[in-house]
C-alpha positions, 0 to 999 in steps of 0.5 A: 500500500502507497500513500502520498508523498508529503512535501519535503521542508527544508528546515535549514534555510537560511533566514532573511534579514527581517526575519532574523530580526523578528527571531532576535527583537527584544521583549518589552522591559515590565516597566513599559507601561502607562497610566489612563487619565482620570478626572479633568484630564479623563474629561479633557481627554474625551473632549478633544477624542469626541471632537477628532471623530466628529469632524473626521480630524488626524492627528500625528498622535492617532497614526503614529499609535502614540502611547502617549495620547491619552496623557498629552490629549488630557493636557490640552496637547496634540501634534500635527504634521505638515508637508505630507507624509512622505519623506525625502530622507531614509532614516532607520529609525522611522516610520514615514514613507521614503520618496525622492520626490513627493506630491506637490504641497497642498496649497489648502494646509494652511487652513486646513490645519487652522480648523483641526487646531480650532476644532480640536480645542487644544491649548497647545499645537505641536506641528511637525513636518517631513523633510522636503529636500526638493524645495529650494527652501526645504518648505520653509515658506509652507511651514510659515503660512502653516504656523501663522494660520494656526495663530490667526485663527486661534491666537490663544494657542501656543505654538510649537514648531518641530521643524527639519533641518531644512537641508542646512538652509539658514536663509530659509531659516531666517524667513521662517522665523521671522517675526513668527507667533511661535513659542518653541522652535524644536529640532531633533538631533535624535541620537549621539554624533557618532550615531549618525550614519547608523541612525540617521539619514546620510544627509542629516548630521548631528554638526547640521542639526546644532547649526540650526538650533544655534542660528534659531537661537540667534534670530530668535532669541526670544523663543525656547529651542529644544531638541530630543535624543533617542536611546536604545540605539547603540549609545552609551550612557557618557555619550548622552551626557556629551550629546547634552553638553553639545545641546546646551553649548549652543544655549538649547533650552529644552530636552527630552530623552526617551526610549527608541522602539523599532516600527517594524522588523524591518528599521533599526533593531533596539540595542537595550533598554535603559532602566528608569533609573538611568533615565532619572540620572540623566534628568539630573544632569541635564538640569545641573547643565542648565537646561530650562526644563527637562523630561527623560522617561521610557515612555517619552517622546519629543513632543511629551506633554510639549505645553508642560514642559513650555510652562515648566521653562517659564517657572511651572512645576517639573513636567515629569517626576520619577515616579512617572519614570517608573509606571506601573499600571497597563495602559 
């Protein structure tokens, strides 16, 4: 008697590189949790979440799955991206779609982004934005009429403005911030210099990214600069102190250090994930550096609780306390 043949597998092919990264990903430490509002902030939460789905709004917070949304949005706090949401730049760590040249801009996004910003009751509106290097000006003029239709039609809203590096354009710089409504004017320089060419894109550079935050300073000395830096990436615990002593030698006020986590098999594989004690010590240091306000976390991103952190520079309490660091409760 004779049956089928069942198909030979061969066990011992070799793995692809996502799927290699698959088998190695790091499992999530057990401090990797956060806590769901409650009271006024479970409130303000609902409010802006029932405005969102009412009036079909998006929001950097919602598509980039942010562990964050429920504590920020409960602050008065929500992040929007302009200039599309494909990126000329291919850097490892993230998400956003890489193209050579993307879609045209939308001539519409000013007002558009003024109504979401007015319609979602907001106190205070993080705008971000992806590289643009096939404009002349890396988009500084979009992200200008962005910004001032904001304030136009909601004075009463503090802005925050995480911009590019604009491809080093200073001029374009200049234009920007000119006489710009703006409270904050961020820059990422996302992880320590010698990370560069492993994190970043190759026309991105750590020298490039202080250069812009200096010149922002400069023109503006009046309006906050702040930058955020990455870990789990490859770096260890003396390069962030350097990287924030380069910060503060170009008069950075503001940091925000937070936990690098892969999108997907495919980006950056995590190198570690630094306790919440780690994090503590480099919130210490940072503020015995003399930045103005601080928040190192697990959890944190550069836009965390971005309108706590402005009002902690200004003389408010600190935006995050160790305990925080060390959350306990599954979201």
């Amino acid at each position: 008697m004779t049956g089928k043949r069942l198909p030979m597998t061969n066990e011992s092919a070799p793995l692809t590189a996502i799927e290699r990264r698959k088998k190695s990903r790091k499992r999530l430490p057990p401090w990797f949790k956060t806590y769901l509002p409650t009271g006024d902030a479970q409130i303000a939460f609902n409010d802006v979440r029932g405005s969102v789905s009412e009036h079909g709004l998006n929001t950097v917070c919602q598509e980039a799955q942010c562990p964050n949304i429920h504590d920020c949005w409960g602050r008065g706090t929500a992040t929007f991206m302009v200039a599309g949401e494909q990126c000329t730049r291919a850097c490892r760590f993230c998400a956003v779609g890489t193209v050579k040249v993307p879609p045209p801009l939308d001539v519409d996004e000013p007002e558009k982004l003024a109504e979401a910003v007015d319609l979602m009751g907001v106190t205070h509106a993080v705008i971000t934005c992806v590289n643009r290097d096939e404009l002349p000006d890396g988009g500084a003029d979009h992200y200008r009429a962005c910004l001032e239709a904001v304030h136009t039609r909601r004075p009463d809203v503090g802005l925050e403005f995480l911009c590019s590096d604009l491809d080093g354009n200073l001029d374009a710089l200049s234009t920007l911030l000119d006489g710009l409504e703006l409270r904050v004017f961020a820059h990422n320089v996302e992880c320590v210099p010698r990370l560069d060419s492993v994190v970043r894109d190759h026309r991105a550079s750590f020298q490039q990214s202080l250069e812009i935050l200096k010149e922002a300073k400069r023109l503006r000395p009046d309006i906050l600069t702040k930058s955020s830096i990455m870990v789990g990436v490859g770096e260890t615990d003396e390069e962030v102190v350097g990287a924030m002593r380069l910060l503060r030698e170009v008069d950075v006020d503001l940091l925000t250090i937070g936990q690098y986590l892969a999108p997907s098999p495919s980006h950056l594989t995590v190198d570690r994930f630094p306790e919440p004690e780690v994090f503590v010590k480099w919130d210490e240091k940072a503020r015995e550096l003399g930045f103005k306000a601080v928040a190192c976390g697990p959890l944190v991103r550069s836009s965390y609780r971005a309108g706590l952190l402005y009002e902690e520079a200004k003389g408010g309490p600190v935006t995050l306390t160790y305990g925080e660091s060390c959350i306990s409760e599954t979201l």
